[in-house]
N, C-alpha and C positions, 0 to 999 in steps of 0.2 A: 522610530518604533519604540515603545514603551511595554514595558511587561509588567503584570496585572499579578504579584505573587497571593495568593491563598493560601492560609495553610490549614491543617486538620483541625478540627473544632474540639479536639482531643488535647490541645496544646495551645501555646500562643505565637504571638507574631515573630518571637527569637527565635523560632523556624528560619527566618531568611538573613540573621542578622549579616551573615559572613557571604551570602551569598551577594547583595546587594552594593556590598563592596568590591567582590570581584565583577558585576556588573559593571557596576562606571567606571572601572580602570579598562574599563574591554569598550566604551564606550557608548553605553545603553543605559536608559533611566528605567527606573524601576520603583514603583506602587505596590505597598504593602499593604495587603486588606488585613484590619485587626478585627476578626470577628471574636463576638463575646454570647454567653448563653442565658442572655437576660430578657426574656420571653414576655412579651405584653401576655397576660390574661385568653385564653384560644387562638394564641399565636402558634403554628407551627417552628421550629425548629430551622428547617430549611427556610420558610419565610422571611426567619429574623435573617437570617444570613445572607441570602438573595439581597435581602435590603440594604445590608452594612456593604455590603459587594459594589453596587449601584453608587449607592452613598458615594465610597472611596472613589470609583471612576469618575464621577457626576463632573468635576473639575477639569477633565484632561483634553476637552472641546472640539473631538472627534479626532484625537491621536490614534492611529493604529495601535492598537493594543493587542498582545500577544497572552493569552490570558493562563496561567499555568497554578498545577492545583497540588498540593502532595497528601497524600496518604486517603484520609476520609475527606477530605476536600472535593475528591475528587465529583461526586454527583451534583454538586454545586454548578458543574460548567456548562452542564447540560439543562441547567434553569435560566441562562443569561441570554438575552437577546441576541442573535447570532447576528443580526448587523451592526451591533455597538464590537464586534469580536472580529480578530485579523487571523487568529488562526489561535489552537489549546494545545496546549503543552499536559502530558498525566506524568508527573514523577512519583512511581512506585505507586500510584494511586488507584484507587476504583474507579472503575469504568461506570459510568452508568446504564443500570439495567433498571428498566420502568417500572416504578409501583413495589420496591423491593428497598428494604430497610436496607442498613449497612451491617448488621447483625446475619442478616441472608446470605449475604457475600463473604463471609466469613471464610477464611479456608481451614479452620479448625472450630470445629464445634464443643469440645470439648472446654477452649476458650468462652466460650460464646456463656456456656453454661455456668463456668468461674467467675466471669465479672457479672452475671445476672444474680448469685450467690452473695457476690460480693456486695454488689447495691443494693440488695434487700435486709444485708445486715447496719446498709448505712443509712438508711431513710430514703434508698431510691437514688442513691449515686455515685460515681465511680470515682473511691475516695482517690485524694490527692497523694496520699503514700503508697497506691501504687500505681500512678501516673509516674509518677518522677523517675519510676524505672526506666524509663524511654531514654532516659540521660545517661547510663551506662553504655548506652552506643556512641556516645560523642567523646573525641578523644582528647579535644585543647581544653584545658580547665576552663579559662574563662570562657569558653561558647558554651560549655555544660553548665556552667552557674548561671550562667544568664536563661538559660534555659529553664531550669532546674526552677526557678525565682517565678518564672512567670507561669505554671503550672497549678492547677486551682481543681476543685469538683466539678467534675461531668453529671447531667442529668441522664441517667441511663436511657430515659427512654431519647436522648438524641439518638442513639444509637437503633431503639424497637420502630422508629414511624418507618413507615412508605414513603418513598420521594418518587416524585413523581420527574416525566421530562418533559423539556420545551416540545412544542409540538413539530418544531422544524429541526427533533435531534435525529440522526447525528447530522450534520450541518457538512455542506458540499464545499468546506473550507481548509486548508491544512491543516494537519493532526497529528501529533509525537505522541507516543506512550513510551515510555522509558521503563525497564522492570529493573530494579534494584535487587530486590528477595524472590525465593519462593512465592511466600505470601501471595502473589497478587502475578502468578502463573494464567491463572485464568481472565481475570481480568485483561491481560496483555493479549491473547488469543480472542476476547470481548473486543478489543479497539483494531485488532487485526481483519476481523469478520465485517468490520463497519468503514474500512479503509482507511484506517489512521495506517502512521510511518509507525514499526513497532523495533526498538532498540533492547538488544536485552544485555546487560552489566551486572554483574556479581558483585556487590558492594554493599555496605552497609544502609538501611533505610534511611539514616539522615545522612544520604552525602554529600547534600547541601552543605551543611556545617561540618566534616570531615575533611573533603576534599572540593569545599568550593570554587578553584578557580575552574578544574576540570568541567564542573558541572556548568559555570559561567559561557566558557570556550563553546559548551556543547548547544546551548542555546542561543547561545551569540551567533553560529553557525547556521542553524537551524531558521533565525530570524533573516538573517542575511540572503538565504535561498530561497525567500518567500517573498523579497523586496522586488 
């Protein structure tokens, strides 16, 4: 079994540096999709990223793959072919709801209205200095640097499109939702209604890189009872 990591398109691949290693010490391989927001000319957003998705698995020659998504990752899972997929993992993520931006899912609008403020004063993007806040939640220095380093502009409207879902969502396969924060209250109540397994933990939204072996343990588990 091999697990399929995504992470938010808000961020980069240093999303899973720490987890990855508490993987293989637990004895599990692990695929890092590095998605980037480099857009052919009337590409959709989620397209390009569906593709790098693919991309990254294309190699793995019908591995059961456990495919797991965090934060705005999340509507991605629901694009992937559900028989290339062994079962989705959501940490702290959005659920997907058909035809609805991730600005929709928001559980504060007030935000919603700050970073559209924001982008408008940047040419349309959600600048880099106040991304890197996200690294104030991470507590080992170097998993924050590494973090912090790979961190760049968002096109705001990744965040305004519609995503649409595979047509065979949600998929008659195992399903964890994990809630970390508030945030993403509803969302877990969304994966609950569609019969995902729904876990909820008080903990910081990267507790990947926090407390990664915990998070390791808890998927390794999770993979193990679905073998």
């Amino acid at each position: 079994m091999r697990f399929l990591l995504i992470h938010s398109p808000l961020v980069q691949k240093e999303t899973w540096s720490a987890l990855v290693l508490s993987l293989q010490a637990a004895g599990f391989e692990a695929t890092v999709v590095s998605l980037d927001n480099r857009t052919a000319p009337g590409e959709k957003f989620f397209e390009h990223h569906v593709s790098q998705i693919h991309s990254a698995s294309s190699d793995l020659n019908g591995r059961r793959v456990v495919a797991v998504a965090h934060s705005g990752a999340g509507n991605l899972l629901a694009l992937l072919d559900p028989s290339q997929i062994e079962a989705y993992v959501f940490l702290d993520a959005i659920f997907p709801l058909n035809e609805t931006s991730r600005f929709d899912v928001f559980d504060d609008p007030a935000a919603v209205r700050s970073w559209k403020e924001v982008a408008n004063e940047h040419g349309g993007v959600i600048p880099r200095a106040l991304l890197v806040r996200f690294g104030e939640q991470i507590s080992d220095d170097g998993a924050r640097g590494a973090f912090v380093a790979g961190i760049v502009d968002v096109p705001i409207e990744l965040y305004e499109e519609p995503i649409p879902v595979h047509s065979k969502w949600p998929p008659s396969k195992p399903g964890l939702f994990v809630q970390w924060t508030e945030s993403y209250a509803a969302d877990a109540i969304r994966a609950e209604k569609a019969g995902f397994e729904v876990r909820r933990d008080s903990a910081s939204h990267f507790k990947m890189l926090n407390q990664p072996d915990e998070v390791a343990r808890e998927l390794a588990d999770f993979a193990r009872a679905i073998e």
